[in-house]
N, C-alpha and C positions, 0 to 999 in steps of 0.2 A: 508291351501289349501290341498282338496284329492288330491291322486293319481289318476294319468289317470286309466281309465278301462282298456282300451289297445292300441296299436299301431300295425300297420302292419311291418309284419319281415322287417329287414334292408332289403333281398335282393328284395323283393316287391317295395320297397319304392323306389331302387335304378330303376326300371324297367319303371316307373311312368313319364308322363307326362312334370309334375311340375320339377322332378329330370334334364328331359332333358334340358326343359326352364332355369335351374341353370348352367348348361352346355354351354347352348350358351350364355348366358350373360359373363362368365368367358373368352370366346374365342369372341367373335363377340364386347363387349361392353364395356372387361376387368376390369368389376366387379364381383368381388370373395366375392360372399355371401354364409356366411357358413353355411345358414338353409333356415326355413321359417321366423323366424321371422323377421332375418334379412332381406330376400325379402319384408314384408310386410311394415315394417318401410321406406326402401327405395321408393314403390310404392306410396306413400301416400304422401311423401314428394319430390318427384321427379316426378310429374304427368307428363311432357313433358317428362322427359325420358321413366318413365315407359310405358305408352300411345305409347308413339314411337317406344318403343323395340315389344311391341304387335304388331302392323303395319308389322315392318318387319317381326319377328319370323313365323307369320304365313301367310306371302304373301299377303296381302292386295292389292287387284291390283284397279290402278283407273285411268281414262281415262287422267285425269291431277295433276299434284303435287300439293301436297299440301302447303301452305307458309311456317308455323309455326303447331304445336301440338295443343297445346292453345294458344289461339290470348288473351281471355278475361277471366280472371279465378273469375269474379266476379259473386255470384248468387244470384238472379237468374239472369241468361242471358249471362253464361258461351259460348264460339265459339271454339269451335272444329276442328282442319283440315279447317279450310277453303281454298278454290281452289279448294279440292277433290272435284271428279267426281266420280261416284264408284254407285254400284246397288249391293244391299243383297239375291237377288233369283240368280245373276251370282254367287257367291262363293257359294250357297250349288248346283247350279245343273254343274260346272264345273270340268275338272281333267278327266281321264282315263277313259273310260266304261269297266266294269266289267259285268260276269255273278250273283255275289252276288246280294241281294235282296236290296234296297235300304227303299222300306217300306213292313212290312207286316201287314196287317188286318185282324185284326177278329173281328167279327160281327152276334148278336144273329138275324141278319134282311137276312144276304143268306152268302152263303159259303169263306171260307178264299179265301185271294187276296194277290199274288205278284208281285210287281211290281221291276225290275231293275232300275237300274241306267240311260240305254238308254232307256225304257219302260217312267219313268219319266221326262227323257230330251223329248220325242215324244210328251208325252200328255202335256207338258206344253208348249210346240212350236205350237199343234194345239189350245189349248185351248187361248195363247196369239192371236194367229191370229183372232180366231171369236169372242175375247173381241173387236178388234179391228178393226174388222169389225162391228160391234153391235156401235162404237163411241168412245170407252174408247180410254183415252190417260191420258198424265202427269196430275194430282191432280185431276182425277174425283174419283168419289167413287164407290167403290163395295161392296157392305153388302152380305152376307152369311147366311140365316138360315139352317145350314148344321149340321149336327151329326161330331162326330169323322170317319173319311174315306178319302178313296186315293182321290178322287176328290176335298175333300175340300182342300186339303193341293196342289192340280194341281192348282184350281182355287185361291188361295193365291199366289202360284208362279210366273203365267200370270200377276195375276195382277200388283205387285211386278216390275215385268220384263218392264211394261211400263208404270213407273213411278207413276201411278195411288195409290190409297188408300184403304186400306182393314179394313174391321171392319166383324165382326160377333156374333151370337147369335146361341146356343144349341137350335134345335128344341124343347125343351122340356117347354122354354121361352114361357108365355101367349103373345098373341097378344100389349098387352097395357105395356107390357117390353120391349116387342122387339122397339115398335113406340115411347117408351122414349129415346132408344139409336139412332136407325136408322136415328128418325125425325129430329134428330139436324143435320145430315150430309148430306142432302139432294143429295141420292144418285143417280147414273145411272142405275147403275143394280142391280137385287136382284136375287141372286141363293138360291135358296130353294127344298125341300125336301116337298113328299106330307104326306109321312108316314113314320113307320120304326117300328120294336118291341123291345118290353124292358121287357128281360127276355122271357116267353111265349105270352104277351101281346101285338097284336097290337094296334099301334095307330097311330090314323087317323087324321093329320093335318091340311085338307083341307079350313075349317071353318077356324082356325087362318091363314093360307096364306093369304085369302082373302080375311082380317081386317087388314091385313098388307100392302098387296095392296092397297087396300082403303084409307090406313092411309099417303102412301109415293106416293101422287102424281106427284110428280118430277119422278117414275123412269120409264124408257125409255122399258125398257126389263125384263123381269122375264122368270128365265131358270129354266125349271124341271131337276135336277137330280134325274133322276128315281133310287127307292133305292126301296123301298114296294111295294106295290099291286096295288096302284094307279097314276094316272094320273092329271096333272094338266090343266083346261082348257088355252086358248090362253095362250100358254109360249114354251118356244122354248125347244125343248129338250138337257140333255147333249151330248147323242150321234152327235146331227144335228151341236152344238155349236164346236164339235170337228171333222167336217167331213171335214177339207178341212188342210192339213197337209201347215206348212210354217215356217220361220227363226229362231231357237232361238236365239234372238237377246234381248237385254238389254241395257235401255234408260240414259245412266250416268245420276245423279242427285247429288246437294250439300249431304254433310255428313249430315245434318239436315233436308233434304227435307223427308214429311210424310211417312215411311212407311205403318202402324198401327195405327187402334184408339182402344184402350181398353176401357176398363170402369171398372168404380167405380161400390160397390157392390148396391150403390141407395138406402139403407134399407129406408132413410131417407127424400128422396129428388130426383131430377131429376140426373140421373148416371154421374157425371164427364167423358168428354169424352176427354179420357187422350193419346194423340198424342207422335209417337214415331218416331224416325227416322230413316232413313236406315244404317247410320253409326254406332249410338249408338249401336244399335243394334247388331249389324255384329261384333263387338268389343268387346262387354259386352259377347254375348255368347260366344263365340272362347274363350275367359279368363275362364268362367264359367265352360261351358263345361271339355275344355283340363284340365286345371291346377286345378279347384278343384274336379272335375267327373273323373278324368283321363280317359275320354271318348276315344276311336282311332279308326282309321276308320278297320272295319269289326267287332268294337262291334255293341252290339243289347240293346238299349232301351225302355224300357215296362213302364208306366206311364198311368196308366186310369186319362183322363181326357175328361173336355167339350171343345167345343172349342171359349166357353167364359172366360175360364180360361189363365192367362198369362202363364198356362202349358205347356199350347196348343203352344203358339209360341219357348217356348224353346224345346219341342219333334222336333217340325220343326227345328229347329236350328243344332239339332243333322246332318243332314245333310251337313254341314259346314265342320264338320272334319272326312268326308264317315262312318259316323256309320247308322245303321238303325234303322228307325222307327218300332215300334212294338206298332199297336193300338188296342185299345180295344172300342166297342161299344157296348150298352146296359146297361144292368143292373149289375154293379158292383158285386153284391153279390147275382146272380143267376149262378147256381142253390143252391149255399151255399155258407158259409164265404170262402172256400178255393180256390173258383173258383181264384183270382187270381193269387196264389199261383202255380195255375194247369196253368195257360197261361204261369209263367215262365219259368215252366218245358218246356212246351212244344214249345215254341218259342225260348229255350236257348238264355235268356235275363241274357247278365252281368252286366247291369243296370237295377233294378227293384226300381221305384220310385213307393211313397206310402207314406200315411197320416197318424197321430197321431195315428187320432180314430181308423183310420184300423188295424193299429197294437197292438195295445190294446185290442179290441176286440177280434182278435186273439188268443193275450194270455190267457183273461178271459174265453175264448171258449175252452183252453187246443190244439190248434192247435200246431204242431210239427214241423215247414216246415222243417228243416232241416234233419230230418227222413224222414217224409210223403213223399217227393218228391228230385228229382234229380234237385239239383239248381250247377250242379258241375261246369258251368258256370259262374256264379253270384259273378262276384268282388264288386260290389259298389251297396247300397241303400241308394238313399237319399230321404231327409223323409220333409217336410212344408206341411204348411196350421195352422198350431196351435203348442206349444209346446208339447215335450214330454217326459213325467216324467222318471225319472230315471229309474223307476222299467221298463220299455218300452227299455230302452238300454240293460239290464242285460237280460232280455229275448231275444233280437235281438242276443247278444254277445254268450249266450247260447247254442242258436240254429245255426247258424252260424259260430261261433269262429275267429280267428284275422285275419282270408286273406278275409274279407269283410268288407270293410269300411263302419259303420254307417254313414252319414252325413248328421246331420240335421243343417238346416237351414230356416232361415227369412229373408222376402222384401217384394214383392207385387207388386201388379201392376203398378202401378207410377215408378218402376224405373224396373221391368219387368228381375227381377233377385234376388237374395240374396244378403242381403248388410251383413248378418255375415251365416259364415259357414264354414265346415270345407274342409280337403284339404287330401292327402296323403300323406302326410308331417309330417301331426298335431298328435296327440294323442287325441285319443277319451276321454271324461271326459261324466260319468254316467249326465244325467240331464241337460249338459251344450251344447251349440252350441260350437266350437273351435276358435271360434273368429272373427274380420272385415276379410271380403273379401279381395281380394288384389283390389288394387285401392281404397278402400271405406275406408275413413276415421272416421269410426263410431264411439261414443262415449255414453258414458251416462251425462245430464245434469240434475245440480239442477235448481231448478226453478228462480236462479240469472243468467242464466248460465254460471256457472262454472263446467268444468267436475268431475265425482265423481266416484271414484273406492271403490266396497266393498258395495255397497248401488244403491239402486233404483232410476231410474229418468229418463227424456225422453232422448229414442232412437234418434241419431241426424246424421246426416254427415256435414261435418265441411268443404270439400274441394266440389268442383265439380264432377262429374260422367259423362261419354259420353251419359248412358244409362234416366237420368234424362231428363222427360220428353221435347220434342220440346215447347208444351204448352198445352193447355186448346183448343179443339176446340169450335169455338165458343166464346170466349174472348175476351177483346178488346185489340187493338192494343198497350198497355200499359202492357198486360199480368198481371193488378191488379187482377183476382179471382186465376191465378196461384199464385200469389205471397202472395195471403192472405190464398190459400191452406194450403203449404208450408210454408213458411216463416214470418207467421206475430208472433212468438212468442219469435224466436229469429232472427233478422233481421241478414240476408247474412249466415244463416246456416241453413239448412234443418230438418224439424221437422217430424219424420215418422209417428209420433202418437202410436208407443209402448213404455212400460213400460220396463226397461231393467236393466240389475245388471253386471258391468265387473269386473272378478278376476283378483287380480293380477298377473298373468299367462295371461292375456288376454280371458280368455272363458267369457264365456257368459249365461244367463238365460234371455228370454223374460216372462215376467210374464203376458201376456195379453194388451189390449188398456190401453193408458194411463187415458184416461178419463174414467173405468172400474172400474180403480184402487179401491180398499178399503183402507179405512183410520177411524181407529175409535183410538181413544185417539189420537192421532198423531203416531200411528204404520201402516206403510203403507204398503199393504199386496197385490198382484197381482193376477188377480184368479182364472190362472192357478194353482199355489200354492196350491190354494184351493182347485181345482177340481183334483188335482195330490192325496189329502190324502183324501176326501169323496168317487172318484171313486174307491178305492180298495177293498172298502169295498165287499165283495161278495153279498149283498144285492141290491146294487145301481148299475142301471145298466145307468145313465144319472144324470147331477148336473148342476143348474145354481145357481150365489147367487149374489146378490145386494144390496147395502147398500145404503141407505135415510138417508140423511145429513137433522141434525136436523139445521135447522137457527137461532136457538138461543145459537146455540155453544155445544149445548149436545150432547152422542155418536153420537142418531140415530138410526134408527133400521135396522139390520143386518137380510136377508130373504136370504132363502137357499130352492131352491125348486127341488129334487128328482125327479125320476122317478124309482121306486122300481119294486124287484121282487117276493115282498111279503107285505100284506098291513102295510103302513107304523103305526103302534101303539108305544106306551110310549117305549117300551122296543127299537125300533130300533133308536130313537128318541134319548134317553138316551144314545147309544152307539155311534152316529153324533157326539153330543158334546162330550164325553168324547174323542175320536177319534180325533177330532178338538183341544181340550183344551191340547191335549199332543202333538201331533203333530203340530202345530202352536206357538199359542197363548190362554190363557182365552181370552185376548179380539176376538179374532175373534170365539168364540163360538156366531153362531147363535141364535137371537131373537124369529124367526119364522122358524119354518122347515115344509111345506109345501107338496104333493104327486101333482102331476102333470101326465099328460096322455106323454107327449112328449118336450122336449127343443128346442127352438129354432135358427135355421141355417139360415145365409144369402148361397146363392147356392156354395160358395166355403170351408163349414165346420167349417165357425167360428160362435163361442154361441151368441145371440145378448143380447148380456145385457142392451143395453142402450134404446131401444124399448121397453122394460120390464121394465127397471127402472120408465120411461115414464107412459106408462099405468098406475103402483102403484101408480103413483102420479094425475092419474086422466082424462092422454086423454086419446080421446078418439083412440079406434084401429087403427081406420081406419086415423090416423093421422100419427102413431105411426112407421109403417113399408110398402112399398110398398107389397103386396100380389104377385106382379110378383121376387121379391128378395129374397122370403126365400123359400128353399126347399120344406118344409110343411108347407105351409096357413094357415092352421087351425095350425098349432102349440102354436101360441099367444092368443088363445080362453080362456084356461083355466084362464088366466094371470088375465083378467078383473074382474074375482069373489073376487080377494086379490087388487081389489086398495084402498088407503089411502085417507081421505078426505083431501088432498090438491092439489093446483091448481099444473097443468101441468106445467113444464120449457120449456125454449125455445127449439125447436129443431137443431141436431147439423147438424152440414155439413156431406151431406152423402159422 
C-alpha cells in the first residue's frame, strides 16, 4: 500500500466538525473513539446507536417521539424512527436571523441576487401560502422546470413545508424528457421559466412549456417565473404567487413520508422515479454535510449544478447547518474554462464543488488557480460525477497544498449522497476515494457474494441507510421493480451497479459501471483505468472504449474511440497501444482505435458506454439512448458507421 498524498495539519483536523462529533460522543454517549476508523466500524455496526447519536448531536426536532431507531433493519423495507413527526424545509429555514446571506446567485440571465436568512424565511411563507391557495396540500405534487435560482430553491421549500412532493427538470430538458418524468407524477402544479441565457445566448422556451402543458393534463396551475425576456400566456405570475405574505408554518409528516422524486438518468428506458423522504434526508445530509465537508454555518458553497442533479438537493441542504448557497446559472465554461474559478474568488466559496472532467481539463489547459486567483477562503473541494485519476489529485494538492481537503467521492441518486468518501479525519491517497461513509456499510462483492479486498467487484451496501430510497413511484404495492432495482443479484443487500477495489487501509477506487466493466482473458479491467492512462496523452482530448464479448468464449474485440487534437494516423495509433501495453496490460491493447467527432454524456457527465456497446452490435439509435438524456444528441451519430454485424442484446435497466 502507497502513502497517503497528504493530510490536513493536526491543528486543522482538531478544529473540524467530525473532531467535535468525537468530542460529544466521549461526553454525551461515553464512547472514547480514538479516530475515524474506529468511528466508522462503530457506525455500521451500531446503526441505532449511530442513527441516534445523529438525532441528538444535531437537534432533530419532531412534533412526536419516536419509538425506536430501527424498528425493521431488513432490506429492502428497512423503518426508520417511526412515530416521528418532523418536516425537512423547518430545519434549514429555522434558528436566529442574521444579516449574512443565506443564498447568493449568479446568473448569466440578470444581475447577482442576495438573499438573507429572513429575506428567505419571507419568500417561502409567501410562496407556501399561494401554493396553498392554488390547492396544494400533504402528497400533491409540484414539478419545477426551473434553472438553478433563488426561486427554485423558495418554491422546493413551500412545497416541502406542506407536506406536498417536489420533483424537477433543468430547463434545458426537451419537452418529451421532461413528460417522461412529470407524466408519471401526475402533478398540480408546474412552475416554469419561459426563457434564460446560456452564456451570451438566449433561449427561448416557450414552444417546449407548451408541449409540456399539453402533455400534463392533470395540472391545475402553471406559474411563470419571470427570469428572461418573456412571458407566458394564461399562467399566474411569480410575483402575483407571492403577493399575499402568511405563516411559516410546517406540516409534521412520518420520517418516510415523500419528500423528492429524482430520477434515473433514462439513457435507456422510461427514468426511474426514485422517491425520497423527508427524514432520510434531513439525516443523511446533516452527516454528510458536517462530518465529512466539515461544512459550519457562515461557510459558502459554490457547486454548479442543474437542478436535475441530486447536487441540486445537497447545495439546498447546505442550509441545515446555516452555510450559504452560492449558485451559479448558465454556461459553466463561459466565457472560459476559468470562469469558475473566478466565481470562487469572488463569492469567497470555502467549499468549491466540482467534477473530474473539470478539473482535468484545467490542468491540460495549464490553469494555475492557486496563483491565478485569491481562493484564500477555500478549505474543502469535493469532487463526483466520475472518478479521478491520480494525476487530477497531485495537481489539485499542487495548486492548493494541505489546508484544502480534496474529497472525492461516489453514490448517486438512488440514495442522494455519497456511499464512499472522504472526511477531515482521513488522509487523502493519490487516485483513491478515503473510504465507506460513516453509516454506509460499503463493500466490494465477488460474484458468489463474498466480500473481496485487493481486487475488483460490485459496489454493495450490506446494512440499511435512512437515505435508501422510500420507493419507486409508481410501483406496485409489493415494491417488486424496487426490489429487482436493487436487490435482485444479491438478495437483502444493495447492488449500486459500480465496479470498485477496497485497500486494505480501507480506500477505495471506483473503476466505472459494473456492467462497463472490461474483461478480456479473465483480466478484468474498469474503464476508468483506461480513460485515466489514454486521456494523458496530450493528443487526446476525449476517450470511450468497449469491449464485444465474443460468445464462443474468444477475447472479443476491444474498440477504443478518441477524440484527437490532431488527425488521428499510424504514428498516434502506435503510441495508444504502446501507452496502453505499459501502462495496463498487453491484453487491454485495443483491437480498433477509431477518431470520433465527440463522446458521449448522459446529462450528469458520465461516458455512456453501453448505448455504444449497443449500437456496435447493431441497434438501431434510436433504440439505443433517449435523445432528451444525453447532453449532446448528436453525439451517438458517428457510433453507427462502426457497428458489427450482430444482432442487438437486450437492453438494460435505465
Amino acid at each position: 500500500m502507497s502513502e497517503p498524498l497528504y493530510t490536513l495539519p493536526p491543528a486543522l483536523r482538531q478544529e473540524t466538525r467530525a473532531a467535535g462529533y468525537l468530542g460529544w460522543l466521549r461526553e454525551n454517549r461515553g464512547l472514547a473513539l480514538p479516530g475515524w476508523d474506529e468511528l466508522w466500524r462503530w457506525s455500521v455496526t451500531d446503526l441505532e446507536g449511530f442513527w441516534g447519536s445523529l438525532w441528538d448531536y444535531f437537534g432533530v426536532r419532531s412534533r412526536a417521539p419516536y419509538e425506536r431507531v430501527l424498528a425493521d433493519a431488513r432490506m429492502p423495507g428497512a423503518v426508520w424512527f417511526p412515530g416521528a413527526r418532523l418536516n425537512y424545509a423547518e430545519h434549514c429555514l429555522d434558528g436566529e436571523e442574521d444579516d449574512g446571506p443565506a443564498v447568493l446567485a449568479y446568473s448569466q440571465t440578470r444581475a447577482p441576487i442576495r438573499l438573507t436568512r429572513a429575506d428567505l424565511r419571507d419568500q417561502v411563507a409567501r410562496a407556501r401560502a399561494g401554493l396553498r391557495g392554488l390547492g396544494v396540500g400533504k402528497g400533491d405534487r409540484v414539478v419545477a422546470y426551473l434553472p438553478n435560482i433563488p426561486e427554485t430553491i423558495v418554491a422546493y421549500l413551500a412545497t416541502a413545508s406542506l407536506g406536498a412532493v417536489w420533483a424537477a427538470c433543468a430547463p434545458e430538458f426537451g419537452a418529451p424528457s421532461v413528460l417522461d418524468r412529470f407524466g408519471q407524477l401526475e402533478p398540480k402544479v408546474l412552475l416554469t421559466v419561459s426563457s434564460y441565457t446560456y452564456g451570451e445566448k438566449p433561449i427561448d422556451r416557450r414552444a417546449e412549456v407548451a408541449l409540456i402543458r399539453d402533455g400534463l393534463p392533470g395540472v391545475e396551475h402553471v406559474v411563470d417565473v419571470h427570469y428572461g425576456p418573456d412571458e407566458l400566456p394564461d399562467a399566474l405570475a411569480w410575483d402575483d404567487l407571492l403577493a399575499e405574505p402568511g405563516p411559516l408554518e410546517f406540516e409534521p409528516v412520518p420520517f418516510d413520508h415523500p419528500l423528492c422524486v429524482l430520477f434515473s438518468s433514462g439513457t435507456t428506458g422510461k427514468p426511474k422515479a426514485i422517491v425520497h423522504g423527508h427524514g432520510g434526508i434531513l439525516l443523511e445530509h446533516l452527516k454528510s454535510l458536517a462530518l465529512h465537508w466539515d461544512l459550519r454555518a457562515g461557510d459558502r458553497m459554490l457547486w454548479f449544478t442543474t437542478t436535475a442533479w441530486m447536487m441540486w438537493q445537497v447545495l439546498v441542504s447546505c442550509l441545515l447547518v446555516r452555510a450559504s448557497i452560492v449558485l451559479l446559472d448558465g454556461n459553466p465554461l463561459h466565457p472560459d474554462l476559468r470562469h469558475q474559478w473566478r466565481m470562487a474568488e469572488l463569492a469567497r466559496a470555502t467549499h468549491f464543488g466540482s467534477s473530474p472532467g473539470y478539473l482535468m481539463a484545467c490542468r491540460k489547459e495549464g490553469v494555475r488557480p492557486g496563483e491565478e486567483f485569491d481562493l484564500a477562503a477555500l478549505r474543502h473541494l469535493p469532487v463526483a460525477g466520475s472518478p479521478l485519476p491520480a494525476e487530477g489529485f497531485r495537481w489539485i494538492h499542487e495548486q492548493l497544498g494541505d489546508t484544502v481537503l480534496l474529497n472525492v467521492g461516489s453514490g448517486g441518486t438512488d440514495v442522494c449522497t455519497g456511499l464512499v468518501q472522504g472526511s477531515p479525519l482521513q488522509p487523502v491517497w493519490a487516485g483513491q476515494m478515503s473510504g465507506p461513509a460513516l453509516g454506509v456499510h460499503a463493500q466490494s462483492f465477488d460474484p458468489q457474494g463474498h466480500a473481496v479486498v485487493g481486487e475488483l467487484g460490485e459496489l454493495v451496501v450490506t446494512a440499511p441507510m435512512p437515505s435508501m430510497p422510500v420507493g419507486l413511484w409508481g410501483d406496485d404495492p409489493g415494491g417488486s421493480r424496487y426490489r429487482a432495482t436493487y436487490f435482485d443479484t444479491y438478495p437483502g443487500v444493495w447492488r449500486h451497479g459500480d465496479w470498485v477495489r477496497f485497500s486494505s487501509a480501507g480506500s477505495c477506487v471506483i473503476t466505472g459501471r459494473s456492467d462497463a466493466t472490461l474483461n478480456r482473458g479473465g483480466v478484468r479491467l474498469g474503464t476508468a483505468e483506461f480513460y485515466r492512462v489514454v486521456e494523458e496523452l496530450p493528443e487526446i482530448d476525449d476517450s470511450l472504449v468497449v469491449h464485444l464479448e465474443d460468445s464462443a468464449g474468444g477475447p472479443g474485440e476491444l474498440l477504443l474511440f478518441v477524440v484527437t487534437r490532431q488527425p488521428l494516423d499510424g504514428a498516434l495509433r502506435a503510441n495508444l497501444k504502446a501507452t496502453i501495453r505499459s501502462a495496463l496490460s498487453p491484453r487491454h491493447v485495443p483491437d480498433t482505435i477509431e477518431a470520433v467527432p465527440a463522446i458521449p454524456y448522459n446529462r450528469t457527465g458520465k461516458k455512456l458506454e453501453i448505448p455504444v456497446k449497443h449500437l456496435l452490435r447493431g441497434a438501431a439509435p434510436d433504440t439505443v439512448a433517449a435523445p432528451g438524456s444525453l447532453s449532446d444528441p448528436t453525439a451517438l451519430d458517428a457510433f453507427s458507421g462502426f457497428a458489427r454485424r450482430a444482432p442487438a442484446p437486450e437492453r438494460t435497466r435505465s
